[in-house]
C-alpha positions in Angstrom: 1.4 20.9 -5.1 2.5 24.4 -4.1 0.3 27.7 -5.2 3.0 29.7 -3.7 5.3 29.1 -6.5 2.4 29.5 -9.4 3.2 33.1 -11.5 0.7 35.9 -11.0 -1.4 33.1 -8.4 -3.4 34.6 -5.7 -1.8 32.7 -2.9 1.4 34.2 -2.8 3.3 34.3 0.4 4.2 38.1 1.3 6.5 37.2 3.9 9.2 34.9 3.7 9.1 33.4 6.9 5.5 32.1 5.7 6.8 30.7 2.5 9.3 28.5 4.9 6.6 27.3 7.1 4.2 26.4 3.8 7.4 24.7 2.2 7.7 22.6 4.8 4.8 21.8 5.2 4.3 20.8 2.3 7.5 18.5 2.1 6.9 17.0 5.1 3.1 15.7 3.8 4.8 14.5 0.8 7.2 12.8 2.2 5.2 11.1 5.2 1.4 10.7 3.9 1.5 10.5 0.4 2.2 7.0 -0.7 3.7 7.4 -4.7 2.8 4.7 -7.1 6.5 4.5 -8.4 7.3 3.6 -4.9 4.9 0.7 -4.1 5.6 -3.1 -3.4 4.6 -6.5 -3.9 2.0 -7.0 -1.6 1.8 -9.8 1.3 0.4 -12.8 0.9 -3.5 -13.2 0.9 -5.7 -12.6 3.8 -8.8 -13.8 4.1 -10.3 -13.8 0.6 -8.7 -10.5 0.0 -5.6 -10.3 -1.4 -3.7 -6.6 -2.2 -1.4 -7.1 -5.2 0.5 -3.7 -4.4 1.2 -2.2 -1.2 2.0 1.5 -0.9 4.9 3.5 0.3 6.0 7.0 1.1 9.2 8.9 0.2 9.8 8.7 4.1 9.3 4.6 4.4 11.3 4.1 1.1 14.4 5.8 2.5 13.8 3.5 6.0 12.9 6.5 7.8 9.4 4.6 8.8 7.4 1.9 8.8 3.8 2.9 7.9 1.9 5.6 5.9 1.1 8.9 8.4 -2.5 10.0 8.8 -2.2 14.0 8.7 -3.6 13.8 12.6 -0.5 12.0 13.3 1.8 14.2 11.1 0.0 16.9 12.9 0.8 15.7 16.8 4.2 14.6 15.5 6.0 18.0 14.4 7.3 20.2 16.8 6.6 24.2 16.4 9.3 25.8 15.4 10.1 29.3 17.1 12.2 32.0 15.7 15.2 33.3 18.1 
């Protein structure tokens, strides 16, 4: 998922406070809007005429940290800005 890590890739981070931020970044989009395959469910029962066999889940809702899949807006308005001291 990371570029910054690729040999002889263009998107190198020159500093390393930048190659912090993208890192986590990165893990925390993983980890809270991804939902993996290995991770998934039986699904609930059926609604409607629809019924979804498999229900998916992130990293984050696997370890009981929450209870639903993050949009990136929300992952966005969630995170606090970190400040260097």
């Amino acid at each position: 998922m990371s570029g910054r890590l690729v040999r002889k890739g263009l998107g190198f981070s020159k500093a390393l406070a930048m190659h912090r931020a993208s890192s986590a970044w990165e893990d925390a989009v993983y980890n809270l809007t991804r939902p993996l395959k290995t991770l998934r469910e039986e699904g609930s029962p059926e609604v409607g005429r629809f019924r979804r066999r498999w229900r998916g889940r992130t990293p984050a809702m696997a370890a009981g940290l929450t209870d639903h899949v993050w949009s990136v807006e929300e992952l966005l308005r969630a995170l606090p800005v970190l400040v260097n001291t």
